[in-house]
FIMIDREN-211716 format. One line per 2 residues: number of its first residue (from 1); for each residue x, y, z of N, C-alpha, C. Coordinates in nm, 3 decimals. Layout:
BEGIN
NUM> X,Y,Z,X,Y,Z,X,Y,Z; ...
***
This chain:
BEGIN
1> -13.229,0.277,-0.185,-13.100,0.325,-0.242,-13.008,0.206,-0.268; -12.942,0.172,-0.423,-12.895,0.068,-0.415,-12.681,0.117,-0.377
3> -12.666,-0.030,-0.320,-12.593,-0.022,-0.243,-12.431,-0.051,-0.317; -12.321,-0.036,-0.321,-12.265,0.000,-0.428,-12.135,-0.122,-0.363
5> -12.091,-0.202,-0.433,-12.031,-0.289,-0.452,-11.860,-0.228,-0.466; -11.779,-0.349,-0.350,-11.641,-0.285,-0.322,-11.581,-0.254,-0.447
7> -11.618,-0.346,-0.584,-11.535,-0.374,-0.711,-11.597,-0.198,-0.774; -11.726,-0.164,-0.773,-11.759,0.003,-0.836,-11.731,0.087,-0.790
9> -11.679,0.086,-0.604,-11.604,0.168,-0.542,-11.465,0.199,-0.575; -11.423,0.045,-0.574,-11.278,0.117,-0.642,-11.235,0.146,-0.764
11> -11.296,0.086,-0.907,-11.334,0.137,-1.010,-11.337,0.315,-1.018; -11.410,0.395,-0.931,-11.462,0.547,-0.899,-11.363,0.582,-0.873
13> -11.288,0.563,-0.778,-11.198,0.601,-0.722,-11.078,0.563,-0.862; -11.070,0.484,-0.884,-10.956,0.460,-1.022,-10.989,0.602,-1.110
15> -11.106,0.585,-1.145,-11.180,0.696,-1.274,-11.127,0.827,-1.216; -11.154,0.899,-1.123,-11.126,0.983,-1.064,-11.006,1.039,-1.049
17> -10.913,0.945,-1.018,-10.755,0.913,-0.997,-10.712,0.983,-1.182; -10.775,0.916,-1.238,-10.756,0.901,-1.397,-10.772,1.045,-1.448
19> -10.912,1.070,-1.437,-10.923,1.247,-1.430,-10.859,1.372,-1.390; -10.832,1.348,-1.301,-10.764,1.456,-1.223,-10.566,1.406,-1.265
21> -10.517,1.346,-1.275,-10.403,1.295,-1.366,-10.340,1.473,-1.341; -10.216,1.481,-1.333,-10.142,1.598,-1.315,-10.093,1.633,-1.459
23> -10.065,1.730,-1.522,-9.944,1.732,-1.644,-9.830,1.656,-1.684; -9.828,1.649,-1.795,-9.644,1.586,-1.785,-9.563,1.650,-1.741
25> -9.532,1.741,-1.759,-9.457,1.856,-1.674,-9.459,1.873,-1.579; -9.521,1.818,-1.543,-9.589,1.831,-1.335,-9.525,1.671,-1.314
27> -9.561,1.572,-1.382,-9.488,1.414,-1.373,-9.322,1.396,-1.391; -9.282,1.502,-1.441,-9.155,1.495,-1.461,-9.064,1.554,-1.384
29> -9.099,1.625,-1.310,-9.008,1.667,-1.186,-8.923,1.589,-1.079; -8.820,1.602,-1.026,-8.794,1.489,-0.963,-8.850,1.478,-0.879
31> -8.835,1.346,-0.799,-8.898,1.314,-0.688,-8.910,1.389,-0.580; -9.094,1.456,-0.531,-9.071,1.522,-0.436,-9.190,1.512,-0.319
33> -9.097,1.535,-0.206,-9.254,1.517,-0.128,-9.352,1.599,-0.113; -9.329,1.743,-0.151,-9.429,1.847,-0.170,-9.566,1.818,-0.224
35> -9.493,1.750,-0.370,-9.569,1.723,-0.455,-9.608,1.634,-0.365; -9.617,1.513,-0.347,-9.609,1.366,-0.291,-9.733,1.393,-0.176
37> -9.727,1.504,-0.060,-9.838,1.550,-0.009,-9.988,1.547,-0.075; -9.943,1.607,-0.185,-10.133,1.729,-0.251,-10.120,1.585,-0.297
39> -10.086,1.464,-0.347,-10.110,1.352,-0.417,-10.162,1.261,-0.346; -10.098,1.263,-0.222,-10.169,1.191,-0.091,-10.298,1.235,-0.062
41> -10.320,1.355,-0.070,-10.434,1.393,-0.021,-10.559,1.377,-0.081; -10.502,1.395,-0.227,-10.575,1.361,-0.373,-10.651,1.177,-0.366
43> -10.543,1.105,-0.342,-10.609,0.967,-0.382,-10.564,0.889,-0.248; -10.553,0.913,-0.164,-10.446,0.818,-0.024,-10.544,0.845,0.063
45> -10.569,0.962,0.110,-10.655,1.032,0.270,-10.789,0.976,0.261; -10.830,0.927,0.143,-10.988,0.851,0.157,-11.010,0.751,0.195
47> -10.885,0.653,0.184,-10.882,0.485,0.269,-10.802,0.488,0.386; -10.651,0.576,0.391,-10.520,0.602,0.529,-10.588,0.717,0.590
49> -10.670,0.765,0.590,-10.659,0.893,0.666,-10.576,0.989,0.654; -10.586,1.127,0.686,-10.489,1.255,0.692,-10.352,1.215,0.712
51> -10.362,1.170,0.844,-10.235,1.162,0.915,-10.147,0.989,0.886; -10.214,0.918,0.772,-10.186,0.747,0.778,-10.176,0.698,0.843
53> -10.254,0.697,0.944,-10.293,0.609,1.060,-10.391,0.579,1.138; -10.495,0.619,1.051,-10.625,0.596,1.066,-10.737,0.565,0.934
55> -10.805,0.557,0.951,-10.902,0.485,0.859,-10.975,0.568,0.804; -10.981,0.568,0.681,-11.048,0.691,0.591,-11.196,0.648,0.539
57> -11.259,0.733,0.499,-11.436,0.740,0.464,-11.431,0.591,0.388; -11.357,0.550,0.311,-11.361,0.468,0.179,-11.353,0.334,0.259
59> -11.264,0.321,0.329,-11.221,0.219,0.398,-11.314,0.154,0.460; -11.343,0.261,0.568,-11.504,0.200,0.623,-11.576,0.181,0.577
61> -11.616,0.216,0.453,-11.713,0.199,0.391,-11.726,0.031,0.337; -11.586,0.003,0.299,-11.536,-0.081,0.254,-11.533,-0.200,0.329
63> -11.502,-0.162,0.514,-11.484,-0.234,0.582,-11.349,-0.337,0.621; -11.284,-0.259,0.518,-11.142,-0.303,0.521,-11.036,-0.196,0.638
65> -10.932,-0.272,0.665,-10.801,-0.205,0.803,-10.717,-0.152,0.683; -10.687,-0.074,0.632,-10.574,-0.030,0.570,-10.435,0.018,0.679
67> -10.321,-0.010,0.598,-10.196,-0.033,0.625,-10.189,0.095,0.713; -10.108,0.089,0.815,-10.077,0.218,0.937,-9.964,0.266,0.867
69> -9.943,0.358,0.791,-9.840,0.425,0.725,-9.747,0.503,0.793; -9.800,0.552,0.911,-9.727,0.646,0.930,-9.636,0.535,1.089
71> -9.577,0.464,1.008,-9.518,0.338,1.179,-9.388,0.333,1.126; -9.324,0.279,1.222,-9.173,0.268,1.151,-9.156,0.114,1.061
73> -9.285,0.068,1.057,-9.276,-0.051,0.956,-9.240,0.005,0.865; -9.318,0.128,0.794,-9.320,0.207,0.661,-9.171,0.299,0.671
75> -9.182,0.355,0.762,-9.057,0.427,0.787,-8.926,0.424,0.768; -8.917,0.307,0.783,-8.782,0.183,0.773,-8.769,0.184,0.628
77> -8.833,0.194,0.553,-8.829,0.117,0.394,-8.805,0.286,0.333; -8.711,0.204,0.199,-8.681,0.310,0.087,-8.770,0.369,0.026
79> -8.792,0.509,-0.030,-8.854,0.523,-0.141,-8.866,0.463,-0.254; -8.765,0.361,-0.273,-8.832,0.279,-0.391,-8.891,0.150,-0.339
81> -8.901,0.100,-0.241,-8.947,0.001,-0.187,-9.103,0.027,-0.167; -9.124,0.120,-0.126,-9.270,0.205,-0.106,-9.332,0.256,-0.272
83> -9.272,0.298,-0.323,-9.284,0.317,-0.442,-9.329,0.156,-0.547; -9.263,0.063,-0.504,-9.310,-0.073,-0.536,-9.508,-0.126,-0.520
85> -9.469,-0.101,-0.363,-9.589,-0.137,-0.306,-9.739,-0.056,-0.379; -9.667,0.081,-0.370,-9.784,0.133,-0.424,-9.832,0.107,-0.569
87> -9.716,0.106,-0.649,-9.765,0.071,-0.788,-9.861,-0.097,-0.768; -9.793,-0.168,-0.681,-9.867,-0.286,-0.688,-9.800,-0.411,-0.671
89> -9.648,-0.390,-0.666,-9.527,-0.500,-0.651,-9.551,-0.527,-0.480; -9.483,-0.658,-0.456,-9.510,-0.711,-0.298,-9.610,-0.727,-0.224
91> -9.695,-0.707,-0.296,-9.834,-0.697,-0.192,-9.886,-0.775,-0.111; -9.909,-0.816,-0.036,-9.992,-0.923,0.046,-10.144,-0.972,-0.007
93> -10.110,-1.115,-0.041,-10.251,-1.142,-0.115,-10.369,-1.107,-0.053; -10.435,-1.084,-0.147,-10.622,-1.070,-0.091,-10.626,-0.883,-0.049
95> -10.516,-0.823,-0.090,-10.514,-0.687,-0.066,-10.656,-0.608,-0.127; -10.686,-0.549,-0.098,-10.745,-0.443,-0.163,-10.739,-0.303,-0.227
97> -10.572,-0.313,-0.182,-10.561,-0.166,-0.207,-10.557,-0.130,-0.397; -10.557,-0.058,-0.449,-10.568,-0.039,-0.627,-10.437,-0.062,-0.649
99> -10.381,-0.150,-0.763,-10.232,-0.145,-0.831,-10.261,0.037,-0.916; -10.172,0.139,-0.834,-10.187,0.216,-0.866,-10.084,0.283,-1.039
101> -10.002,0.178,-1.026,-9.910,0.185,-1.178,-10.017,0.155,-1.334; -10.145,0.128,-1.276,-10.216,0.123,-1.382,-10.304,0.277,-1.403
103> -10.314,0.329,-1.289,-10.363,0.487,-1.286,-10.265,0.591,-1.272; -10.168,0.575,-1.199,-10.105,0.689,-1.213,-9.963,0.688,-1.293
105> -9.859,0.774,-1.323,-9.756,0.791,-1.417,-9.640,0.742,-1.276; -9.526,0.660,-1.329,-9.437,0.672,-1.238,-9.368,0.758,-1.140
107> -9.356,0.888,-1.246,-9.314,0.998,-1.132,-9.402,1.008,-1.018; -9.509,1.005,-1.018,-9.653,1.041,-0.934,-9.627,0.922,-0.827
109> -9.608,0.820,-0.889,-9.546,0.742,-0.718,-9.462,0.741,-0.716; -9.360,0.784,-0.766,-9.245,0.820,-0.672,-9.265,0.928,-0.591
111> -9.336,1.057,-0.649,-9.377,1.172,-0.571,-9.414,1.125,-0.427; -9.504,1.039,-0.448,-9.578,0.982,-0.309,-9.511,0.909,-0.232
113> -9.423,0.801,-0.283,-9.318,0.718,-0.220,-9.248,0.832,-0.156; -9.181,0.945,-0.165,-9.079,1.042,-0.109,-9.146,1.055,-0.012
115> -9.286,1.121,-0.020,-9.381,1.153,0.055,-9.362,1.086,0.217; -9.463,0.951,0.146,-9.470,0.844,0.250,-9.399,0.818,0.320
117> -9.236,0.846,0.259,-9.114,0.802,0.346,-9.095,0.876,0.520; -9.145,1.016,0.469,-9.145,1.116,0.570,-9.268,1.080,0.696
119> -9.335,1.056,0.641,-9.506,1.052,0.706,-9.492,1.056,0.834; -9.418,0.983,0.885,-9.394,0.952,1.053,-9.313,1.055,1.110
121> -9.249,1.158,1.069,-9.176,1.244,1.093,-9.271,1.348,1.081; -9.333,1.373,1.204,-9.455,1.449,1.221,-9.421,1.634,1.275
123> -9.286,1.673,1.258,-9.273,1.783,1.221,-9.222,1.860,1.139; -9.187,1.785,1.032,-9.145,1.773,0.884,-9.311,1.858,0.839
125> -9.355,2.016,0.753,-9.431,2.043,0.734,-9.430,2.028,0.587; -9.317,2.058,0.472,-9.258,2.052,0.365,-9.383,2.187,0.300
127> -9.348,2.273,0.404,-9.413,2.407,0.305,-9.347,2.471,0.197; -9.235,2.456,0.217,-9.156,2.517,0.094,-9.080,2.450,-0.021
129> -9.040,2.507,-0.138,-9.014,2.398,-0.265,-8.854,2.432,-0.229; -8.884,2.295,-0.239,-8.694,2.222,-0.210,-8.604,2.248,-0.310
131> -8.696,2.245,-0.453,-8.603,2.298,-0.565,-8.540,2.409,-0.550; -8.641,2.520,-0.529,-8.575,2.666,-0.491,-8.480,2.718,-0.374
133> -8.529,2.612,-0.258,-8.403,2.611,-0.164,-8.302,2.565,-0.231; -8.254,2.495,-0.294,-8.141,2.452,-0.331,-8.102,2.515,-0.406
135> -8.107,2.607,-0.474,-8.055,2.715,-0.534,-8.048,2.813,-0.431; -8.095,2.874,-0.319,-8.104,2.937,-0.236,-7.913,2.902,-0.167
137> -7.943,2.745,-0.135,-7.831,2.742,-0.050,-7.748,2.701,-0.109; -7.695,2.663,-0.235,-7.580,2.675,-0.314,-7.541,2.816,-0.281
139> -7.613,2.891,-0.251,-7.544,3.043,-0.283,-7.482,3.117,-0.160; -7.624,3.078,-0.041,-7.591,3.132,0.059,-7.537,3.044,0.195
141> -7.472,2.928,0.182,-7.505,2.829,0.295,-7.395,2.720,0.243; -7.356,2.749,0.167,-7.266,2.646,0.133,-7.126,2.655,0.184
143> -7.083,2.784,0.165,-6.935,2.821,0.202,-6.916,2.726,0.356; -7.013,2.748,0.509,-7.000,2.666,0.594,-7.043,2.561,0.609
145> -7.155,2.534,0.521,-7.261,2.371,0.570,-7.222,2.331,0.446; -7.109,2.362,0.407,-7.072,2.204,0.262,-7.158,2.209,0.171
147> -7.144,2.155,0.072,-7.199,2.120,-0.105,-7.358,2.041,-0.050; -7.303,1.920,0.042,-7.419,1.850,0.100,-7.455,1.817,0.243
149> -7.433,1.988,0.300,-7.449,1.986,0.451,-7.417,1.886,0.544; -7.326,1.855,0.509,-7.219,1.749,0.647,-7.133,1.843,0.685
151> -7.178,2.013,0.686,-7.070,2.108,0.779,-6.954,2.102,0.751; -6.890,2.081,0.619,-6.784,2.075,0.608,-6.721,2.169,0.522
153> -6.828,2.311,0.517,-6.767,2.359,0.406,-6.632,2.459,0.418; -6.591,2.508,0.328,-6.413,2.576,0.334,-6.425,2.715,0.470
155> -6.547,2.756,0.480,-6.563,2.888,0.626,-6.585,2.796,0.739; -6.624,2.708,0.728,-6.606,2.652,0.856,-6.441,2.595,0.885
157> -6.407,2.503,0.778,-6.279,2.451,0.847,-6.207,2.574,0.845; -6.215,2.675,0.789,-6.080,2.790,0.880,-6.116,2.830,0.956
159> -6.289,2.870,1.053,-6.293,2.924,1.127,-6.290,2.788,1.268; -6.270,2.681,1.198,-6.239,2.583,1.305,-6.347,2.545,1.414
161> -6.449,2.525,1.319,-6.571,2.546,1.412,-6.655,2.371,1.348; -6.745,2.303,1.481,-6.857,2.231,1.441,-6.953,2.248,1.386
163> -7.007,2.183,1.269,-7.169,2.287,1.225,-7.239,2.126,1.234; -7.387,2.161,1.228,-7.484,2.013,1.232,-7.425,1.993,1.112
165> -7.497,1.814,1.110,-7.438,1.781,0.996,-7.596,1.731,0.970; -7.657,1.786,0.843,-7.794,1.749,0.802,-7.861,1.657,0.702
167> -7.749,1.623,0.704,-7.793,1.448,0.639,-7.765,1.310,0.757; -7.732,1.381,0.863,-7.739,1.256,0.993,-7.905,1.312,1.082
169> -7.998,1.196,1.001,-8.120,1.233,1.069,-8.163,1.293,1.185; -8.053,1.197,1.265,-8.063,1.205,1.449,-8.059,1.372,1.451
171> -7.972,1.436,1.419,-7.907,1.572,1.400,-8.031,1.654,1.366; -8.085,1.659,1.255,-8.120,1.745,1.188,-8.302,1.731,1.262
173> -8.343,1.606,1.278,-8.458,1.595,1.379,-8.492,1.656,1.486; -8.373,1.664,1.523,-8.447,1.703,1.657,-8.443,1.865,1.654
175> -8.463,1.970,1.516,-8.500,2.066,1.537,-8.633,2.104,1.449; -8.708,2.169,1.526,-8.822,2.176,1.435,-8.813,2.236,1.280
177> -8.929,2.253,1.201,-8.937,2.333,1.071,-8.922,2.479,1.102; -9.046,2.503,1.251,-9.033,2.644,1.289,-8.895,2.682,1.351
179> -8.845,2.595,1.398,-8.745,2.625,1.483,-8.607,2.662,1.364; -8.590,2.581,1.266,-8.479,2.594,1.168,-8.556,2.718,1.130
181> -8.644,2.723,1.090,-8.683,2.880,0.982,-8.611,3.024,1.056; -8.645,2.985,1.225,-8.618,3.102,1.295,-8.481,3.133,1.323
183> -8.429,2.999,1.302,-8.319,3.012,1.336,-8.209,3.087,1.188; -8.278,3.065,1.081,-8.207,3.113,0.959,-8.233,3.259,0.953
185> -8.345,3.320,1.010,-8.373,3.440,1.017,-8.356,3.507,1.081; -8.332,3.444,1.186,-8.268,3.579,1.370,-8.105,3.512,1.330
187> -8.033,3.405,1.286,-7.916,3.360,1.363,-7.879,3.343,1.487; -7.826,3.240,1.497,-7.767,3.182,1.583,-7.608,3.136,1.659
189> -7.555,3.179,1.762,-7.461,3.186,1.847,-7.363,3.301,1.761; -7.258,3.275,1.770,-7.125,3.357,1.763,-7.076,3.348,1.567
191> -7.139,3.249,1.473,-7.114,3.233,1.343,-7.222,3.243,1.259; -7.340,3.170,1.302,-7.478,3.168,1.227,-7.520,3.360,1.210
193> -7.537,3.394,1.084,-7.575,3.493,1.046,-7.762,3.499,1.076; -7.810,3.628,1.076,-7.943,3.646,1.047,-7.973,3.691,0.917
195> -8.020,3.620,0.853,-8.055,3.674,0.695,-8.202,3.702,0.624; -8.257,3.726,0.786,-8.423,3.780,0.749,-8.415,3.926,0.672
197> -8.298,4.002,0.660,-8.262,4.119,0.569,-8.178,4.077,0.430; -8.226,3.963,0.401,-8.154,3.873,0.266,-8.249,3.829,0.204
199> -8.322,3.716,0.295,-8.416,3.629,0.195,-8.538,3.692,0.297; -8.650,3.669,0.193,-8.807,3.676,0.290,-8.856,3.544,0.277
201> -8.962,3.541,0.374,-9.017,3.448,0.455,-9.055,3.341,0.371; -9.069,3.324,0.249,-9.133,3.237,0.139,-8.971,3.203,0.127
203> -8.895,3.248,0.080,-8.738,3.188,0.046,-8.684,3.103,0.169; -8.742,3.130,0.340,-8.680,3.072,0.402,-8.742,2.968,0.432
205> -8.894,2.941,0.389,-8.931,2.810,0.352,-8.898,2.697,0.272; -8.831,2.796,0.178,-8.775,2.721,0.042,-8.636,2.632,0.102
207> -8.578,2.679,0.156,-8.446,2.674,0.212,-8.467,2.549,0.335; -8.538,2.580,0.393,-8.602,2.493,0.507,-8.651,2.309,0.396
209> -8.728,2.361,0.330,-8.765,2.241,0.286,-8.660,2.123,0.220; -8.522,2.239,0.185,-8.415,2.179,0.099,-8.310,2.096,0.205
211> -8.321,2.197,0.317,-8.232,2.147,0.429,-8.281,1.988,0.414; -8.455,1.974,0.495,-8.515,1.834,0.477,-8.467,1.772,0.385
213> -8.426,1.779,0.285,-8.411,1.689,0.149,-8.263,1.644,0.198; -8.182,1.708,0.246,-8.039,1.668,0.261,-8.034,1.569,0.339
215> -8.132,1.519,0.407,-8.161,1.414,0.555,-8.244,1.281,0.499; -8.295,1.298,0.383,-8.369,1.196,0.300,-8.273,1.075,0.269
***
């Protein structure tokens, strides 16, 4: 069986990348990590592993250490900084990884850059589309958690009350995906409404995923 050379491996993997190519309409969305996931999984999970921090089929094969993604080396850095790397800017010589700006469309790493940003934030699930939460909570969530959830909206300051503020990471971390979902659907203490007789369970994903976006 002849034995297949690192340069036709990644070539395949380019071709492949090339094939499977999303819509324009699918490339033009803004930046998201939803998307940024199924894209990871698509062309990333064969050299980083599932979780980016382990070594995928390709890799070994390859015999190459690919980058620990999911560390606060990566963590630390912007979505466009990550978004660099992947297209192919900054790299550390003698890399192996593919300049991916020659296979994929910009949106598509940025998709993944959003992605990546999260990676280490290992209860971040991003089941639901953030777009639709945000129409969700313009409508229903704004009057107390503000325009951009720093709790500041006009029902809170008359009812003179603290709300999280969900664009201060520290804050908004330390409650789970399940835990916010449940909490939008039973309510919580003496102000938080239950609105599992409002939205259903797919909307409070939506909502959930948008919250995440406010903390990005």
């Amino acid at each position: 069986m002849k034995t297949l050379s690192v340069k036709s491996i990644l070539l395949s993997t380019l071709f492949a990348a090339i094939m499977f190519l999303p819509s324009n309409s699918f490339a033009k969305r803004t930046a998201d990590p939803n998307i940024g996931k199924h894209l990871y999984r698509s062309y990333c999970q064969i050299c980083h592993g599932k979780d980016g921090n382990t070594t995928g089929p390709l890799a070994k094969k390859m015999r190459v250490e690919p980058a620990k993604l999911a560390t606060n080396k990566y963590g630390k850095k912007s979505a466009e900084e990550i978004a660099k790397i992947i297209g192919g800017y900054g790299r550390m010589e003698g890399s192996k990884m593919p300049q991916w700006n020659e296979a994929l469309p910009k949106a598509n790493i940025d998709h993944l850059a959003a992605y990546l940003t999260r990676l280490n934030q290992h209860r971040i699930s991003f089941k639901g589309d953030a777009r639709r939460g945000r129409m969700i909570y313009k409508t229903a969530c704004v009057a107390c958690h503000g325009q951009h959830g720093k709790g500041n909206g006009v029902m809170a300051s008359l009812i003179g009350i603290n709300m999280i503020h969900f664009e201060k990471l520290g804050q908004a971390q330390k409650i789970t995906d399940k835990e916010l979902a449940r909490i939008i659907s039973e309510g919580k203490g003496d102000y938080m409404p239950s609105w599992h007789d409002t939205l259903n369970e797919g909307e409070i994903e939506d909502l959930v995923a948008y919250v995440r976006e406010l903390g990005r």
